[in-house]
matplotlib code that plots the C-alpha trace (Angstrom):
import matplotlib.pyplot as plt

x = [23.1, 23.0, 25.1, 22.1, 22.2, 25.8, 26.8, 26.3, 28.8, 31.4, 30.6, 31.3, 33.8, 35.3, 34.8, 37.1, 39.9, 39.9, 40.0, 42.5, 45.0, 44.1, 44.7, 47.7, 49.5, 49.3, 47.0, 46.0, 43.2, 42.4, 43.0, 40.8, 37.8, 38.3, 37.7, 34.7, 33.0, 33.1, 30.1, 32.2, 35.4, 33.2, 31.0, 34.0, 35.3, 32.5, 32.2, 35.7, 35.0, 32.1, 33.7, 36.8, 33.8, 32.5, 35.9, 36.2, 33.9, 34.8, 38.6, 37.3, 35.7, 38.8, 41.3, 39.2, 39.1, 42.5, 43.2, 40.8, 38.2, 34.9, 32.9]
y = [-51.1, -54.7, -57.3, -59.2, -55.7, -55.2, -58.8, -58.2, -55.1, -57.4, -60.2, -57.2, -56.5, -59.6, -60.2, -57.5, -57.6, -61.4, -60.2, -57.9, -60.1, -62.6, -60.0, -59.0, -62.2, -62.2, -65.5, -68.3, -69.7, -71.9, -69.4, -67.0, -69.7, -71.0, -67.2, -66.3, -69.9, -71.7, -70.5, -71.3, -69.3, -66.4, -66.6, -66.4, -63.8, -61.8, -62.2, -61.7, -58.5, -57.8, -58.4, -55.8, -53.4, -54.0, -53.4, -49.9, -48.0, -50.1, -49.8, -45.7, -45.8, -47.8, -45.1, -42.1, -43.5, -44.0, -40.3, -38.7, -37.9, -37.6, -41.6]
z = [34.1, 35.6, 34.5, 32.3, 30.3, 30.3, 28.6, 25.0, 25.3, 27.1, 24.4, 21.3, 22.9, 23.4, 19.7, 18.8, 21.0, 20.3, 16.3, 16.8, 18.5, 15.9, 13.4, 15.0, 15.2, 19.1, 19.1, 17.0, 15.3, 17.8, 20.7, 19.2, 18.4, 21.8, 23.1, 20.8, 19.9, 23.9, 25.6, 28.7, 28.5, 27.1, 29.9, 32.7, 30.6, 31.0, 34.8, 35.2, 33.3, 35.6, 38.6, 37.9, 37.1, 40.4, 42.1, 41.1, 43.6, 46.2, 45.8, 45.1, 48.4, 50.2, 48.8, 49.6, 53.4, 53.8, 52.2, 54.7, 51.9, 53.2, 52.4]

ax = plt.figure().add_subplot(projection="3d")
ax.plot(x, y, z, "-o")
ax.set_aspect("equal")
plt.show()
């Protein structure tokens, strides 16, 4: 799944974490229109979010080096 694929899933789920703290009390209006309404802050959201999934087999492959595990 490439990143073009994998943005409406990171934008639903954006959508409902930002509802939930919203619906919590955790944020504001304004934060949470800010988080689902500016194409801007959605869109570093999303790379941001893409970018800690691309982390993960590398910091796998970094730990499984240092433990000896075969690469």
């Amino acid at each position: 799944m490439t990143t073009g694929q994998m943005s409406p899933f990171i934008r639903i789920a954006l959508y409902m974490i930002a509802g939930w703290l919203y619906g919590s009390g955790y944020i504001g209006e304004e934060v949470r229109a800010l988080i689902t309404e500016d194409p801007a802050v959605a869109a570093s959201i999303e790379a941001g979010v893409a970018a800690l999934i691309a982390a993960v087999p590398l910091s796998w492959w970094r730990a499984a080096k240092r433990l000896g595990h075969p690469t």
